[in-house]
C-alpha positions in Angstrom: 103.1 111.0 117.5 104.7 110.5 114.6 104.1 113.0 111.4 101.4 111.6 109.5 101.4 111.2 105.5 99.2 109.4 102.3 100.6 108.0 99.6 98.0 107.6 96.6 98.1 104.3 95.0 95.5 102.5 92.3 92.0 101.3 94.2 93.4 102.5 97.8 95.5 105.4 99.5 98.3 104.1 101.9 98.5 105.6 105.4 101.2 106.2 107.6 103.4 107.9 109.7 107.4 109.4 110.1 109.3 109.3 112.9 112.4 112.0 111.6 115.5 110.8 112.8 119.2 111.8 112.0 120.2 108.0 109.8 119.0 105.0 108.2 115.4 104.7 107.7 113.9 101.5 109.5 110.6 100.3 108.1 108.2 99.3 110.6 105.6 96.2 108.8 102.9 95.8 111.1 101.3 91.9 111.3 98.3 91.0 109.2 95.9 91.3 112.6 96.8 95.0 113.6 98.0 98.4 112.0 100.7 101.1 112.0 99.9 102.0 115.6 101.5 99.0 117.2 104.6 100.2 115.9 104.7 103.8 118.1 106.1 103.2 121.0 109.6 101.4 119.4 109.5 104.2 116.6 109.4 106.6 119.2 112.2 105.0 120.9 114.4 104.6 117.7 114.0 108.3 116.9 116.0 110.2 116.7 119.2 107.6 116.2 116.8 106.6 113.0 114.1 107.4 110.8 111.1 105.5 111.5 108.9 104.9 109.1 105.6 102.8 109.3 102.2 102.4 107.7 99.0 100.5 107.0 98.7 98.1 104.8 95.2 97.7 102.5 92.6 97.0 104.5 94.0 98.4 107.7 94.1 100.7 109.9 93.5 103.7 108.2 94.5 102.3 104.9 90.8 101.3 102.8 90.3 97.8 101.5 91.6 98.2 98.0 89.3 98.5 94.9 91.9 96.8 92.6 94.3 94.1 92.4 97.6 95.3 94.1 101.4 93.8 95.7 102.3 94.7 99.2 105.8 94.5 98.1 105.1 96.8 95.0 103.0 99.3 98.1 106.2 98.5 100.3 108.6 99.6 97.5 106.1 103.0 96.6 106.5 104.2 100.4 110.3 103.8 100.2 110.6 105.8 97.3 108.4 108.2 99.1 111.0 108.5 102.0 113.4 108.4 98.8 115.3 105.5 101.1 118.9 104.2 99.8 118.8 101.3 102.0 116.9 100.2 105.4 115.8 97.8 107.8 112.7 96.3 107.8 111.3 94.7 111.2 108.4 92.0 111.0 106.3 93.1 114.1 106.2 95.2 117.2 107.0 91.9 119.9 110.1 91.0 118.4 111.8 93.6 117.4 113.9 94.4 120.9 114.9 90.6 121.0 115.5 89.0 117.8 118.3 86.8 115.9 118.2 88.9 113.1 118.7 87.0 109.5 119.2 89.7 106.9 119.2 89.9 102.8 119.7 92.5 100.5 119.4 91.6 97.0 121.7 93.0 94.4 120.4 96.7 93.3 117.5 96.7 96.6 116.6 99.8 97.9 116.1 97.9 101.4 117.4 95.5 104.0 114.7 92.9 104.8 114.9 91.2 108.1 113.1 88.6 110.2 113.7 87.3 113.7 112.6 84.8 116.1 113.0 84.6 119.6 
């Protein structure tokens, strides 16, 4: 298991875990029909090359239906600061992140690489 943490944001708390590793951070974004937990197994496996990082979005998981109007980007981009991340990759979901054509973009200033594959 992974080291658990909670970020407090306005009308929910955020919930997720850390896999420590030894480089980049890799943000794990779990589908809309599951949580953070699909994500252990691969983060396990990626530490320690990388820092895994993955957690629930509103309404998930752990994560409480939020109580105010909120972003997941603006949530995604308060957990990077958390891990205080220069740059990372971001992987869409747990079944496609061993086989993937990866197309990447970073925009100018971003504090993470954003990714998505298909197979």
């Amino acid at each position: 298991m992974g080291e658990r943490f909670v970020i407090e944001r306005e009308g929910c708390d955020l919930v997720g875990e850390r896999w420590p590793g030894n480089a980049q951070l890799v943000m794990l974004l779990h589908e809309g029909v599951s949580d953070r937990r699909g994500w252990r197994e691969v983060a396990q496996r990626l530490a320690p090359r990388v820092t895994a990082v993955a957690n629930d979005r509103r309404g998930y998981g752990e994560s409480a239906v939020s109580t105010a109007p909120f972003s997941h980007v603006e949530d995604l981009l308060a957990v990077l600061d958390q891990e205080q991340a220069g740059r990372g990759w971001s992987a869409p979901r747990p079944a496609a992140v061993w086989r993937w054509t990866p197309r990447c973009s970073s925009p100018p200033g971003s504090r993470a690489w954003c990714c998505s594959g298909r197979r």
